[in-house]
N, C-alpha and C positions, 0 to 999 in steps of 0.2 A: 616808946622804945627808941633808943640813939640809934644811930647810925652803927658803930660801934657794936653793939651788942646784936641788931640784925645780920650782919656777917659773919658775928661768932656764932651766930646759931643756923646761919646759911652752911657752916663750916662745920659745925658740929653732924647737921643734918648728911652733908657729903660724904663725911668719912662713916655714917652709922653704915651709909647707903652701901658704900666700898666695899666695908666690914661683911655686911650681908654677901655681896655680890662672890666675894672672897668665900665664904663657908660655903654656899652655894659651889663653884665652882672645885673645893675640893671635894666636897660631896660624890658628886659628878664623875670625879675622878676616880675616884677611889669605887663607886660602882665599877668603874671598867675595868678597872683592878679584879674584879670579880667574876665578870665574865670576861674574858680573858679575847674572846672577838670583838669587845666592843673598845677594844683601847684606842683605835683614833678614833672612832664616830665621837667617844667623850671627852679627848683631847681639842678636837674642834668644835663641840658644844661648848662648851669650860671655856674657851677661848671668844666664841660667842658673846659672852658677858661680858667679857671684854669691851668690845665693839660698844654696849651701850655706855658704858663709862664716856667712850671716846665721844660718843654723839653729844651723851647730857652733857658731861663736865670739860673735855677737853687735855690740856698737856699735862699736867703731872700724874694725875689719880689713876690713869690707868696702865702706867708703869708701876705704880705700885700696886695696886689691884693686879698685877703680873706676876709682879715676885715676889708678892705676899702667897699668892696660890699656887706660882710652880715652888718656892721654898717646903711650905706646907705641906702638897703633895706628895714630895720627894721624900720627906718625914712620916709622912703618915697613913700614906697609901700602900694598903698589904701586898702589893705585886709594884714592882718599879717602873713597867714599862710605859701604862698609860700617862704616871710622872714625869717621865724623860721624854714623853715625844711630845708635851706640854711645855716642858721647860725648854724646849730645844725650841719648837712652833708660835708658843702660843701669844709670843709677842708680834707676831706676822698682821694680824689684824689692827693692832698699833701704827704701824709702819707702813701700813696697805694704801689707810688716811691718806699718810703724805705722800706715798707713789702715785697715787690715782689724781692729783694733781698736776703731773708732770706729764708731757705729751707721752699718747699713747705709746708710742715705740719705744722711747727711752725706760717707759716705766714696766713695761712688755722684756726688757734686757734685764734692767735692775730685780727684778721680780724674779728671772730663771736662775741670775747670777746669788741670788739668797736661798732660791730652794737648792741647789744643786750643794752648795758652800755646805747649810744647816745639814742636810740628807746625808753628805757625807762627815761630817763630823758624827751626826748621831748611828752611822753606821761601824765608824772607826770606833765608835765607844762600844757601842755595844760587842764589837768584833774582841776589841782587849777584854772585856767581863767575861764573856764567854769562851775565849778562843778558838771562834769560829772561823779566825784569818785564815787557820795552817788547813784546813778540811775541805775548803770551799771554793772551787776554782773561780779563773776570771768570768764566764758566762754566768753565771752566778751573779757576780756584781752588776752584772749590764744590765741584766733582766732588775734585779734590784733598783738601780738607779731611775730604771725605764719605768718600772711600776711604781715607786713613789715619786717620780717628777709627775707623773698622769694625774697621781693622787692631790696632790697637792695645788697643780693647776685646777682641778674641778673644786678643791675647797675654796681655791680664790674665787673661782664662778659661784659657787654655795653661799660664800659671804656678802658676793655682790648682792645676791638675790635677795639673802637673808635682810641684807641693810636697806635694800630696795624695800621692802614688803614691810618692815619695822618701821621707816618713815613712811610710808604711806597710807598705814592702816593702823598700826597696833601704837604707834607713838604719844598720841593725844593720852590715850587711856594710861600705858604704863608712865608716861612723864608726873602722876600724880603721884607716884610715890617718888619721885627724884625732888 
């Protein structure tokens, strides 16, 4: 076998992998769709998969393994919400990689400065779909902002752990199907 043809089938084998990662992850989603309390625990599982992309393969594949699944979701998931806090989030574990690089305080600033931005876009969105702007006073939004920046620090701690726990234990075993 060429050299050539090993890489096409290295590359073959990647994208099948993607492909998978990608069904799986709208799957996922589309359950939370369903129970209607579980839209971000499967927003940040869905996202999850992610993460392994990042570990096995690295820069491209899990940008698209992203918006291959938040696209998909948003098409095909019976309830929109656990879609849109996918599509809005779930590139965070992408991006986590290259913060967590960077000294901890800088990546400690960039981090609050992405969830507050993402939080309020997805709150402005959902506020225009619903018209929940004209009902809903300012203590409203505080508590809001306050309970999903909590949320979303503890999913970065969640991921940590998760990523923790995946390289140290479960890595060897799942790396055979990569």
């Amino acid at each position: 076998m060429s050299y050539h043809s090993k890489e096409n089938s290295k590359r073959t084998r990647r994208i099948a992998v993607c492909a998978m990662i990608i069904a799986i992850g709208v799957v996922i989603i589309s359950l939370g769709s369903l129970v209607e309390v579980l839209d971000l625990c499967t927003a940040a599982l869905a996202s999850f998969l992610t993460v392994l992309v990042v570990i096995e393969y690295g820069h491209g594949y899990p940008w698209a393994v992203y918006a291959a699944t938040a696209v998909l979701a948003l098409l095909l998931a019976p309830q929109k919400s656990p879609a849109m806090v996918y599509a809005a989030f779930g590139f965070y574990p992408i991006v986590k990689e290259k913060l967590e690089r960077l000294p901890r305080g800088l990546a400690a600033i960039l981090k609050c400065v992405i969830f507050v931005v993402l939080e309020a876009l997805l709150i402005h969105v959902a506020d225009l779909l619903t018209g929940a702007d004209e009902l809903l006073g300012p203590l409203y939004y505080v508590a809001l902002y306050a309970l999903g920046f909590v949320t979303l620090w503890l999913l970065d701690v969640a991921l940590t752990r998760m990523i923790t726990l995946y390289l140290r234990k479960y890595r060897e075993r799942i790396r055979r199907l990569f």
